[in-house]
N, C-alpha and C positions, 0 to 999 in steps of 0.2 A: 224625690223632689220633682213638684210638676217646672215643664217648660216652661218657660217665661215668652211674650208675646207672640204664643201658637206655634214656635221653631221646634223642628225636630217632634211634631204629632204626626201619626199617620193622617192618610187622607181621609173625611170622613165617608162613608159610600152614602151615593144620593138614590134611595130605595125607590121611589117612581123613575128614574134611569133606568134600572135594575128590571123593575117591572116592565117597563115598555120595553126591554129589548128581550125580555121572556117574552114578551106576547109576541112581538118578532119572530123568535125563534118557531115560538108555534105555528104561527101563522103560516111559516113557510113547511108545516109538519115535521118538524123537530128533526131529530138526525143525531150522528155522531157525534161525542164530548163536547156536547149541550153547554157547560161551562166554559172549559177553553175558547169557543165559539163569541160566548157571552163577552168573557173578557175583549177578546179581539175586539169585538162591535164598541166595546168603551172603550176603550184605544184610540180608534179608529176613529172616534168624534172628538177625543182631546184634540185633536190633530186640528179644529176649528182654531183653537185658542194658542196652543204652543207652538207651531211649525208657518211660519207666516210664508216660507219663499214656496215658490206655486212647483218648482224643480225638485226642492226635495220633497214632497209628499206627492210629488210623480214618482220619485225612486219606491219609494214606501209600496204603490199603488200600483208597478209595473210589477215589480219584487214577489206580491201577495197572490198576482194574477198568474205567474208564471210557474212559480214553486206547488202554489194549490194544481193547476193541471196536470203540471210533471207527475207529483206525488197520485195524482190518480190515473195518469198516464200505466205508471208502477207495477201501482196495485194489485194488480191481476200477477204478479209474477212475482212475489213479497217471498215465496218460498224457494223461490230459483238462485243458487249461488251465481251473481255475476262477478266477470272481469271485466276489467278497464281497460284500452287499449292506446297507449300514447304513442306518437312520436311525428314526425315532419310531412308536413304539407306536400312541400316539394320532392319526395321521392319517388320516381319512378317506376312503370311496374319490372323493369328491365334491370332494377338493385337489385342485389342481394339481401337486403333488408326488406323490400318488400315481398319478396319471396319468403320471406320466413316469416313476417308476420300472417301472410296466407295461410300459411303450414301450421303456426301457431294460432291461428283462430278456428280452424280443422278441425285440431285435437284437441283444444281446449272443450270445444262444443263436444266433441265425442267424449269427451270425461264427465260429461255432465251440465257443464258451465253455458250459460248464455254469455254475451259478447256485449259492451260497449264501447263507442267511439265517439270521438266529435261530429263524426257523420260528414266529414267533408271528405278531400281526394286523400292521396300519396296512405301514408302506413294506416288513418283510419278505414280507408275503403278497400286496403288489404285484408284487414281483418274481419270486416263484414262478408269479402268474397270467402275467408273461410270457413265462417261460420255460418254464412247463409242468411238470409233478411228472417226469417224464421224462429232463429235464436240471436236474432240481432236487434239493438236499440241506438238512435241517433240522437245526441244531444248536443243541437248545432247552433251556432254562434251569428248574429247578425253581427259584420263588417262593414266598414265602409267600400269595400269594394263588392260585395254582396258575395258571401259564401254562399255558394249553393251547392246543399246535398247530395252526396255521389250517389251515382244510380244504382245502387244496390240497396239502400235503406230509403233512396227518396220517395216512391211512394206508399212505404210504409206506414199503418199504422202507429209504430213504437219509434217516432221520429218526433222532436219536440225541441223549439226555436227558439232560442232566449234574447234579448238585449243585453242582459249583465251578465260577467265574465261571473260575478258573483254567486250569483243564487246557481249558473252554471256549475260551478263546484261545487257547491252545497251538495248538487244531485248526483256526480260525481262520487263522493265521499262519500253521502248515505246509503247509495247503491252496491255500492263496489266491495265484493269479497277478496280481488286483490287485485292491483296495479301491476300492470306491461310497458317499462316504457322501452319504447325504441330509438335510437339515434334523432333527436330531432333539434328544433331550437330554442328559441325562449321560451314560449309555451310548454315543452316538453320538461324543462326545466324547472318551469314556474309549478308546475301541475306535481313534479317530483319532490321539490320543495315544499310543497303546502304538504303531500301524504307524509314525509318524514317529520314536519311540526309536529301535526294533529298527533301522528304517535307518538311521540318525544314528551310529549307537551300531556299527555291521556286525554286528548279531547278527542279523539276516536277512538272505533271499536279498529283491534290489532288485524293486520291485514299482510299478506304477502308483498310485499315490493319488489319485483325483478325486475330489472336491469339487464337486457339481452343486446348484447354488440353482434354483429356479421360476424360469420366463422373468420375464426385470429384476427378480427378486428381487434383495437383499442379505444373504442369512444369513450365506453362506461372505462375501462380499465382507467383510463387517462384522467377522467373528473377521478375515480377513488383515490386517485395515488394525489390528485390535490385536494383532496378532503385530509388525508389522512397527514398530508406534508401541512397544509395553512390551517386544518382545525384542529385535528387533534392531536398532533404536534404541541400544538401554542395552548393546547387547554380549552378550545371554546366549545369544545364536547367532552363528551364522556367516551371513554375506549369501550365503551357497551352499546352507544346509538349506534358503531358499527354494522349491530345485528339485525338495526329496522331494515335492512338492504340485502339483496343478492344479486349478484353478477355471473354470468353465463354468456356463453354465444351458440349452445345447444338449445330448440325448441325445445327438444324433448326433454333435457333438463328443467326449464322453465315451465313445464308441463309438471313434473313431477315434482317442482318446491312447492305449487299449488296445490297439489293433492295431499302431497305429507303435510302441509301444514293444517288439512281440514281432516285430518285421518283421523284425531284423536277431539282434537278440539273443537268448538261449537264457536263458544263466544264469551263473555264477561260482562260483569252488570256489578256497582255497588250498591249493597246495601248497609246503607249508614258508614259507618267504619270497616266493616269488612267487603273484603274480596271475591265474588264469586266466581270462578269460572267454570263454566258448564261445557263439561264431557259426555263422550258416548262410551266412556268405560274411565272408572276411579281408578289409578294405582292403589296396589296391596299397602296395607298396613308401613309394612315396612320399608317400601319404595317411598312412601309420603314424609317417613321419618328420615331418611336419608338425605329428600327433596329441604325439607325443613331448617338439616343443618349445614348444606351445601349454599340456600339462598338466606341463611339468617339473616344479611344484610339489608335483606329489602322486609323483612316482619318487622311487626313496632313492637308486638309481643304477642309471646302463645309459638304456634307452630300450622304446617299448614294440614288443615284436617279434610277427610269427607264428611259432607252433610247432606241432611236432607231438603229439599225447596226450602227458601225462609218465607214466613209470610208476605211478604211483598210481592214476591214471587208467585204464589199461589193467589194470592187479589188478583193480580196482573194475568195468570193463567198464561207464564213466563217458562217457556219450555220446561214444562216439569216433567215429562218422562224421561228427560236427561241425567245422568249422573253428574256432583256436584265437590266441587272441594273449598277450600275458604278460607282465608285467613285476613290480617291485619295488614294491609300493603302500606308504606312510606306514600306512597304518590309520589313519588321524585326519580326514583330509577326506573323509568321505563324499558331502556334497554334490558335491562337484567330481565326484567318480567316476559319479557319476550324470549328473554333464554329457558326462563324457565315453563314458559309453554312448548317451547322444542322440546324440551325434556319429558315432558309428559306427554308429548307424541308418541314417547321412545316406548312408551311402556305396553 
């Protein structure tokens, strides 16, 4: 049945549009995903007609400028597993918390790991002093009091200034192989909560989250014991997001969730309905048959098998010297998926 008075048609494309902003593209000698590009540029003129306040097509405008630099700021390091490193402004180098995240940016660098912070004082310029401006990246925040970057990444190269807290996390989370947070305050919090979403939620790739209190500290202890008393208590989680998190007050324990958690596993990608997670070693046969009917609960059906690259994978030229396993995920239990990537560390 056609639509009645043009509702609910797509839009029709206006091919001289189309054509001038290929000539565009050209003109400026073409380059990287020529279409996405393309799209952008017709976006980016609707914005004449739909967006009339002059503020928000500055957010649009600041947002575009900011994320494009970051992202190429990056790029030169796309192969380097980094950590994130959170926690309070105001800590001293005379805590004990910033002593450990010293210790802990140290050894993180020595396992391999490059470093990021928000690039301002207290636990972020701890962690830069132990890792060094070398395998360190700053992504610093304009304030109304003017943050200015601690002297150990400030004249950095890999040092990069946002206006929005926003697009700040964006680069945050796309970068980050796994999240350190240290005692801090709202921000520490805020930054905590959005990585425990994004996993919760599979709108990120699965990432380490520690949780490191001062030796017999209680900070982190103290928030778990009220996550687990006012949420999952009362039901507003699942008794499985428990395992987006770890708590510690050993560096070197926080050193070693990061490394077992990359021991085995790479990363995850959907294609279509199914599940991939790419390893640098498949469990045996029978370990996978075991995996299968331990996590039945999270398959929609089938079992979980090894495969070889799916074609998507191989277009994409999507780590395919990796080994692959694959099944039919629910999309709904995250937690549990995250168990069963521990699992397959085990093997």
């Amino acid at each position: 049945m056609k639509p009645k008075n043009g509702k609910n048609r797509k839009p029709v494309a206006d091919p001289e549009l189309q054509k001038r902003i290929q000539e565009l593209i050209q003109y400026k000698g073409g380059g990287y995903n020529e279409e996405d590009v393309a799209d952008i540029v017709e976006n980016a003129l609707k914005l004449l007609t739909d967006v009339k306040d002059s503020g928000d097509v500055r957010i649009i405008k600041i947002a575009l400028r900011e994320l494009r630099y970051a992202f190429r700021l990056f790029a030169p390091f796309i192969g380097k597993r980094k950590v994130t490193i959170f926690g309070s402004a105001r800590t001293g180098p005379d805590a004990p918390e910033y002593k450990q995240a010293v210790e802990f940016g140290r050894k993180i660098s020595q396992a391999g790991f490059m470093v990021i912070t928000g690039a301002g004082s207290g636990i972020m310029q701890a962690g830069h002093e132990g890792a060094g401006p070398a395998k360190s990246f700053g992504v610093n925040i304009r304030l109304p009091w003017e943050q200015v970057a601690n002297p150990v990444i400030a004249e950095d190269k890999k040092l990069v200034t946002f206006r929005y807290f926003f697009t700040r996390k964006l680069i945050f989370i796309r970068h980050s192989d796994a999240i350190v947070l240290f005692p801090g305050g709202f921000g520490t919090f805020d930054e905590g909560y959005e990585a425990l979403t994004l996993m919760q939620t599979g709108k990120s790739q699965f990432f380490p989250l520690v949780l490191v209190d001062k030796p017999g500290g209680t900070f982190w202890k103290t928030w778990d014991a009220n996550v687990r008393t006012q949420l999952l208590k009362t039901k507003l989680i699942s008794p499985d997001d428990i395992s987006l998190y770890q708590i510690t007050d050993n560096v070197d324990e926080a050193v070693n969730i990061i490394r077992r958690f990359y021991s085995n596993f790479h990363s995850t990608r959907f294609v279509r309905d199914l599940l991939v997670i790419r390893l640098q070693k498949a469990p045996a046969a029978g370990k996978l048959a075991a995996m299968s009917t331990s996590f039945a609960d999270i398959i929609v059906e089938g079992k979980i098998e090894a495969i070889k690259p799916t074609p998507d994978e191989i277009e994409d030229s999507d780590n395919l010297e990796l080994a692959r396993v694959a099944f039919q995920f629910n999309r709904r239990d995250y937690g549990r998926l995250r168990q069963l990537i521990d699992a397959l560390n085990e093997v």
